[in-house]
Backbone bond lengths (Angstrom), bond angles and torsions (degrees), N, CA, C in turn:
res aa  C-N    CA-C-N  psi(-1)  N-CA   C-N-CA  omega(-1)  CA-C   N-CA-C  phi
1 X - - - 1.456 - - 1.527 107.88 -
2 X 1.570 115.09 130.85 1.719 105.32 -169.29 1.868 90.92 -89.63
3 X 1.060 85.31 173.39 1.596 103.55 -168.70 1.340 109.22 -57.11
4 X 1.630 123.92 -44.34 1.408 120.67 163.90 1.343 132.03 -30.66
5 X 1.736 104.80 -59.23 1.150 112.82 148.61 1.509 151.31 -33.20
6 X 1.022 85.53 -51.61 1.709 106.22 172.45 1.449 109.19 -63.62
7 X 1.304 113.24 -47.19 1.607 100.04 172.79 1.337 118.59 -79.39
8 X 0.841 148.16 18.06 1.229 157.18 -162.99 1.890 116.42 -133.57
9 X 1.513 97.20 -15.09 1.324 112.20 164.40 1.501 100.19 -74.83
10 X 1.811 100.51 118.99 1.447 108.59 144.42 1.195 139.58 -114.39
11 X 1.994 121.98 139.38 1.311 112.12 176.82 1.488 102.84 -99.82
12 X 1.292 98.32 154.56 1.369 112.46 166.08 1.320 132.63 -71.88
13 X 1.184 121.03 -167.94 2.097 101.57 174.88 1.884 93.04 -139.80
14 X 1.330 90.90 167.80 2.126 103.74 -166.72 1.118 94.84 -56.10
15 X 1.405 127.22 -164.37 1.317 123.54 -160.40 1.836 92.97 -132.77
16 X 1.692 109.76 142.63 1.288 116.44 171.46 1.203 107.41 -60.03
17 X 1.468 131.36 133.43 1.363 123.70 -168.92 1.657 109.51 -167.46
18 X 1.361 111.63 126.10 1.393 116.58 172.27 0.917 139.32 -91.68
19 X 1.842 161.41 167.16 1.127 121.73 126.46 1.431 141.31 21.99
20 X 0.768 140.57 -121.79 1.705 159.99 155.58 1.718 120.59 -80.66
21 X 1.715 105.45 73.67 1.267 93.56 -177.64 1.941 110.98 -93.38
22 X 1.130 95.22 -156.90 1.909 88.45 -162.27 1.548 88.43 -129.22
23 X 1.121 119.83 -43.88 1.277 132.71 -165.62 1.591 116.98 -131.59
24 X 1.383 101.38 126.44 1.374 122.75 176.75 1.375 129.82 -101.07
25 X 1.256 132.25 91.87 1.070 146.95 -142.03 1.743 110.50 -104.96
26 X 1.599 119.06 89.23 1.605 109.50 -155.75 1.817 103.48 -115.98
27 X 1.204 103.18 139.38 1.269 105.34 -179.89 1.713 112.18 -113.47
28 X 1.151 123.26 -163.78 1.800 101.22 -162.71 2.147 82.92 -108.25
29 X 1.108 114.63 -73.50 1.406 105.69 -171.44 1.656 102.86 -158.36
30 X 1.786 93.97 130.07 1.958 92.49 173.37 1.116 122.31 -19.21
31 X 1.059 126.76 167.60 1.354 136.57 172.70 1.785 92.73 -123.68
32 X 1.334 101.61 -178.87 1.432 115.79 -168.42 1.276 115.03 -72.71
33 X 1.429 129.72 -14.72 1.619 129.74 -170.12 2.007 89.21 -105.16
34 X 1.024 136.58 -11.61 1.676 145.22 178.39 1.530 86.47 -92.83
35 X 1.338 131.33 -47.71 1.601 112.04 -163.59 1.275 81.78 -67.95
36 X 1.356 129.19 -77.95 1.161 139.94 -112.73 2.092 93.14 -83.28
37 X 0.663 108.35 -21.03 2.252 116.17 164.24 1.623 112.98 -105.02
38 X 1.823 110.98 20.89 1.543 106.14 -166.08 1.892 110.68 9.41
39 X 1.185 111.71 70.54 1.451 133.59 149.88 1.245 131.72 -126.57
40 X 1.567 112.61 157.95 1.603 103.57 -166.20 1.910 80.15 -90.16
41 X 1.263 106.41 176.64 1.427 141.46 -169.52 1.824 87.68 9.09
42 X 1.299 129.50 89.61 1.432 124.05 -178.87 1.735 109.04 -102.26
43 X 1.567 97.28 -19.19 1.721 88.40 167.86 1.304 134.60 -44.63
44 X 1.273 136.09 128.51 1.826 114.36 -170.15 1.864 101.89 -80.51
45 X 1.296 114.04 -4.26 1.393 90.70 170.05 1.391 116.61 -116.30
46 X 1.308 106.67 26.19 1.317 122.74 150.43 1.596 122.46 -67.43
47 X 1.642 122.24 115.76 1.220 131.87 -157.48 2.058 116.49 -82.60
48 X 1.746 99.39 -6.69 1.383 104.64 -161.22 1.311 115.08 -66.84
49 X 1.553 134.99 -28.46 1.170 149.73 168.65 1.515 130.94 -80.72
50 X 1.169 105.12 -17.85 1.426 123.26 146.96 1.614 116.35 -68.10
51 X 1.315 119.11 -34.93 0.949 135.71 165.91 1.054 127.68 -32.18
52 X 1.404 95.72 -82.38 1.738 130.00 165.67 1.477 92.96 -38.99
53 X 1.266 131.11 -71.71 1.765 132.03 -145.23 1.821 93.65 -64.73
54 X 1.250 119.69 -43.73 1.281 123.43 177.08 1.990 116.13 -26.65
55 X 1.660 81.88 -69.39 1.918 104.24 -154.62 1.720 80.26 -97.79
56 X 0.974 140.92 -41.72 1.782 130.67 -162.31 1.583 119.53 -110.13
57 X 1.418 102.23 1.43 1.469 106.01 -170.05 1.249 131.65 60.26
58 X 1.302 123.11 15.82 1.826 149.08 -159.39 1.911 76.77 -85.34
59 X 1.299 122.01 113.78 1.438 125.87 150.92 1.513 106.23 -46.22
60 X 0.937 114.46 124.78 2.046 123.37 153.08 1.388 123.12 -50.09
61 X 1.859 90.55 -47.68 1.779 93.18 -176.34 1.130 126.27 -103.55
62 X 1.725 115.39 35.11 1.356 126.49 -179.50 1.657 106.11 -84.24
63 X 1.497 116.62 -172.41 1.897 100.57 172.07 1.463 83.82 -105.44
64 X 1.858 84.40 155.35 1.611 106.34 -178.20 1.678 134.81 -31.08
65 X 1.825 93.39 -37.19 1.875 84.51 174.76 1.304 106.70 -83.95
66 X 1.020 158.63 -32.76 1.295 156.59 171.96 1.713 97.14 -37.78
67 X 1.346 121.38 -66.90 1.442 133.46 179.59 1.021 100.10 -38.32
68 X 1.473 139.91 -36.82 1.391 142.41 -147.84 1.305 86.68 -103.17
69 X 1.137 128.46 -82.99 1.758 132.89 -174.87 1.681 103.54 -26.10
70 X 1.208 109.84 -43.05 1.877 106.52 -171.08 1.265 96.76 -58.54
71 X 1.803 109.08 -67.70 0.976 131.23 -161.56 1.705 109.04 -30.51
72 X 1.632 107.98 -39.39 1.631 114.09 -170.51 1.276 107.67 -82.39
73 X 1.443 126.32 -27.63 1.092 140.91 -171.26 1.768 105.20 -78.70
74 X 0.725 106.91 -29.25 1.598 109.07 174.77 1.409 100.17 -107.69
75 X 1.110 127.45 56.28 1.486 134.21 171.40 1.433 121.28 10.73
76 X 1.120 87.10 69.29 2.113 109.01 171.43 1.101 102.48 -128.23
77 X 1.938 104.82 153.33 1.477 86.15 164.79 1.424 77.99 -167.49
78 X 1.598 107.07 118.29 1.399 147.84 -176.56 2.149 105.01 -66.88
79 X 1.374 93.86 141.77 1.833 112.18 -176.81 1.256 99.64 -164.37
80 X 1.152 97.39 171.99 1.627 118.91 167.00 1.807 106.26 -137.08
81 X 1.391 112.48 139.96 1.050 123.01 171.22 1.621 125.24 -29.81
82 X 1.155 106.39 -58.49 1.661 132.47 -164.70 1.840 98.37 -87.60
83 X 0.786 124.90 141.37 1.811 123.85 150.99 1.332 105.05 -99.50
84 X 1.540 140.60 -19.47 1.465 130.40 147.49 1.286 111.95 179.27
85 X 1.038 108.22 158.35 1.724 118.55 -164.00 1.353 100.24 -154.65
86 X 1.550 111.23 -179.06 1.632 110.09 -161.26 2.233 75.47 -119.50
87 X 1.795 98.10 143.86 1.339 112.56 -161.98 1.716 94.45 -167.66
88 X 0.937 93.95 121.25 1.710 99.88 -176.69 1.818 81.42 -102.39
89 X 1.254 94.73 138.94 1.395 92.79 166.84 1.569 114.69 81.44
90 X 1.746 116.43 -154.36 1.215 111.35 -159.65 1.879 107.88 -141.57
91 X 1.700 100.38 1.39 1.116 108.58 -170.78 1.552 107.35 -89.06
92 X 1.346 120.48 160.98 1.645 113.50 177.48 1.491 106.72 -73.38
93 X 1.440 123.45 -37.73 1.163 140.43 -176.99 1.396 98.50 -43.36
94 X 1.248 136.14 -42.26 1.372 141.56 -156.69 2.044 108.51 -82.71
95 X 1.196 97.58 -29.19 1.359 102.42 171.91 1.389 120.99 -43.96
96 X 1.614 108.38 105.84 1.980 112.14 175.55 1.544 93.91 -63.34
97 X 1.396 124.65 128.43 1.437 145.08 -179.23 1.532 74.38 -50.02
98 X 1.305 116.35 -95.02 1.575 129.45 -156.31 0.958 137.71 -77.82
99 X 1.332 85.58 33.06 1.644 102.66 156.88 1.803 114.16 -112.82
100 X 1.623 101.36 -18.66 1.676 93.17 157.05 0.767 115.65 -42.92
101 X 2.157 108.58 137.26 1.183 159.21 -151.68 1.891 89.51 -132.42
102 X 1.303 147.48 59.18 1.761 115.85 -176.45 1.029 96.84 -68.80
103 X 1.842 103.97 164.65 1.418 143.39 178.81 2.000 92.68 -83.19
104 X 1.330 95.66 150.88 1.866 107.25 -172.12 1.516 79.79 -82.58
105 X 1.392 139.15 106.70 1.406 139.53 146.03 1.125 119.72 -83.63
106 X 1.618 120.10 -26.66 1.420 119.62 166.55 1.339 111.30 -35.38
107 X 1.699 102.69 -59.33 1.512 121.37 -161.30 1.194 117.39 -70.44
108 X 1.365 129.21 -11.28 1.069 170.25 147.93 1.705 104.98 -51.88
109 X 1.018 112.13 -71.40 1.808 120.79 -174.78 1.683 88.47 -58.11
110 X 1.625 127.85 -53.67 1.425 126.77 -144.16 1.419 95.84 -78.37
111 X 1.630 123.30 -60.11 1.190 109.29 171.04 1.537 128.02 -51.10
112 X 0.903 139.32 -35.62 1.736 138.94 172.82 2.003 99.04 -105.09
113 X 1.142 75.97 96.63 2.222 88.90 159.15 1.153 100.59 -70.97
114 X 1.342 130.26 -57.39 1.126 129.41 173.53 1.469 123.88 -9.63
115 X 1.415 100.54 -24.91 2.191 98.10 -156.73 1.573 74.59 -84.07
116 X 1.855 109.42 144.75 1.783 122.86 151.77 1.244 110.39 -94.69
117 X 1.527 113.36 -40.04 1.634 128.93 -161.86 1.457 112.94 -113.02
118 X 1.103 120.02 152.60 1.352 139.37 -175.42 1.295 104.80 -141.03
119 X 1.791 123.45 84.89 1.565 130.31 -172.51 1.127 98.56 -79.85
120 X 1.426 143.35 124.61 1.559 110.27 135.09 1.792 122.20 -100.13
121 X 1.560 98.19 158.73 1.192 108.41 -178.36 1.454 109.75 -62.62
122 X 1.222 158.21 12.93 1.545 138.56 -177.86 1.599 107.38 162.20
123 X 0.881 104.92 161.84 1.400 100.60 -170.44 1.777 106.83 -61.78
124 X 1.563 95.73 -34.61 2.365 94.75 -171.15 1.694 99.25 -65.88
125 X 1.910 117.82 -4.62 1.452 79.97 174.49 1.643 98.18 -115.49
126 X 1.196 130.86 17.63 1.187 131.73 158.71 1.596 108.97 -69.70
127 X 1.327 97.73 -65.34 1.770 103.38 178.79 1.861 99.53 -42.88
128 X 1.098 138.40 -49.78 1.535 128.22 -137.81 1.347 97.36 -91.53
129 X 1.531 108.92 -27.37 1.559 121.22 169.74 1.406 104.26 -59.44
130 X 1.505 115.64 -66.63 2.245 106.71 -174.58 1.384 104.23 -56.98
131 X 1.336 122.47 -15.24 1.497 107.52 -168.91 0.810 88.61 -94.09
132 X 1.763 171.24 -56.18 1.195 148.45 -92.28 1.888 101.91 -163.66
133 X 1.348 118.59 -21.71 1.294 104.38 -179.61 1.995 107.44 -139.85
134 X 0.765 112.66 138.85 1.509 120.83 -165.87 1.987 97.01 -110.32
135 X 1.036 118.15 118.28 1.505 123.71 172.72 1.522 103.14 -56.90
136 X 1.481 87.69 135.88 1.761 95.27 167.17 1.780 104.33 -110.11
137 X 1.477 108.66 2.55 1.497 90.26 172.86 1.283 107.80 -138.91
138 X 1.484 152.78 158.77 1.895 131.09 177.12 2.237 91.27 -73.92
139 X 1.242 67.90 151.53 1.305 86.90 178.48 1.578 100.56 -154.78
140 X 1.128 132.39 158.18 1.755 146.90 176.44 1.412 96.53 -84.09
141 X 1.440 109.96 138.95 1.715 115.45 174.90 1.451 97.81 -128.19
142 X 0.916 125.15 -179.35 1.868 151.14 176.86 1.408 112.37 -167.08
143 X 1.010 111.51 127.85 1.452 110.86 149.24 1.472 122.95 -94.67
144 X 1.255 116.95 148.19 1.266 117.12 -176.69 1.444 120.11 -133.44
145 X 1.193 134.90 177.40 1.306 130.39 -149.43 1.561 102.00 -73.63
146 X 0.993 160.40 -179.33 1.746 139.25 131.37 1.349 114.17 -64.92
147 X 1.256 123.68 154.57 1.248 140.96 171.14 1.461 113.96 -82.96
148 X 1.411 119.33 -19.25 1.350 122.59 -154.06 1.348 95.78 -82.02
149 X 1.683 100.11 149.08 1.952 98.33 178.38 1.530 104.98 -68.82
150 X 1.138 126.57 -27.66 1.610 99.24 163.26 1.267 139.95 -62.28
151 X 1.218 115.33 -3.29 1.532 128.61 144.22 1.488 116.67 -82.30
152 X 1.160 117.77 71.68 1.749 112.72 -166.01 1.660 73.69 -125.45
153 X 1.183 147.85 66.74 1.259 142.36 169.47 1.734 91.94 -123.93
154 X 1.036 118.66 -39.95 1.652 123.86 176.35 1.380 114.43 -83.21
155 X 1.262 122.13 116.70 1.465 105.28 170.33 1.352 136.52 -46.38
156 X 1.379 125.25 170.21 1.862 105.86 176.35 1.702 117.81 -85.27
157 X 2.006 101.16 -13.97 1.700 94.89 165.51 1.558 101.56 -57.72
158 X 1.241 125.05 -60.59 1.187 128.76 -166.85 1.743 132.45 -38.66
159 X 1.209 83.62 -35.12 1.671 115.02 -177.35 1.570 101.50 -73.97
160 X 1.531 102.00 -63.68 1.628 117.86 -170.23 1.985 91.74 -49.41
161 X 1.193 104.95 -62.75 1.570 105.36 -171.74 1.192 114.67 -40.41
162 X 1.208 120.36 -58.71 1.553 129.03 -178.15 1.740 105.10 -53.07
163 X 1.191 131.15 -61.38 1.397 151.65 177.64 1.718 102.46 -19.04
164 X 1.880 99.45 -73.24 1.156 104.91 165.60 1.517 141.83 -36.60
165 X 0.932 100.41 1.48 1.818 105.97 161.68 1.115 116.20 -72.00
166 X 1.135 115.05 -38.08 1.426 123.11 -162.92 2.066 115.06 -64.80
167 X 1.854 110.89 -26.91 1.063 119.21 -165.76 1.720 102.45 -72.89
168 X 1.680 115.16 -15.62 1.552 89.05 175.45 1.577 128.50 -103.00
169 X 1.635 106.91 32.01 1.348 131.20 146.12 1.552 125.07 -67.93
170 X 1.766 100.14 -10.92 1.293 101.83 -163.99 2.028 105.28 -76.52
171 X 0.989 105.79 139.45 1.938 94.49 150.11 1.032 135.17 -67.67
């Protein structure tokens, strides 16, 4: 791998995860402001944690493990499709197909029965999901708007509205 490459390789990080969550909430792979604060969606004009505070009451402007603790506590539990792929940059668009790395979500679905839903954040991690991982059990999916500010073409009522589907997975 030439050195270009190599920096441009991204890994992903384990997945926020509780006990018994209900809902699985997967995004395709960090972007550069999440590597670079090992946090999931760490951009501030990233809309996903606003999100959360909306429909789950998860504060936005708390620090990250706290976010994480809610996050489990309200039975979510945050991934990304990919565990790493080669991505110059920060866009999904940028993802080399074949260089996907997926995350074991099966193993993921098998260990927690618990999961009903399978959200994804945007359509690039829906797509990277049919391309790259095949369900071993039925599970409910959605797609949902992206959160990422490069989706700033949708408003965030719009976003928030759509999002809300997801709460009557809840228990």
């Amino acid at each position: 791998m030439s050195d270009l490459s190599a920096s441009h390789h991204s890994v992903g990080f384990p997945p926020i995860l509780g006990e018994h969550p209900d809902i699985l909430i997967l995004g395709s792979l960090p972007g550069i402001a999440s590597i670079t604060q090992q946090q999931y969606y760490a951009h501030r004009q990233n809309a996903f944690w606003r999100v959360l505070e909306a429909l789950f009451q998860i504060p936005a402007n708390v620090d990250y493990a706290t976010r994480c603790e809610q996050a489990k506590a309200a039975k979510l539990a945050i991934w990304d499709v990919c565990h790493s792929a080669y991505r110059p940059g920060s866009l999904d668009s940028a993802i080399t197909q074949n260089t996907v790395v997926a995350n074991d979500i099966n193993g993921l679905l098998k260990e927690h029965p618990s999961l009903k839903l399978v959200a994804f954040n945007g359509n690039a991690a829906a797509s990277l999901f049919k391309k790259h991982i095949q369900l071993s059990r039925p599970v409910a999916t959605v797609i949902l708007p992206s959160t990422s500010p490069a989706n700033a073409g949708i408003p965030y009522a719009t976003k928030l509205e759509k999002w809300s589907q997801i709460l009557a997975f809840r228990d």
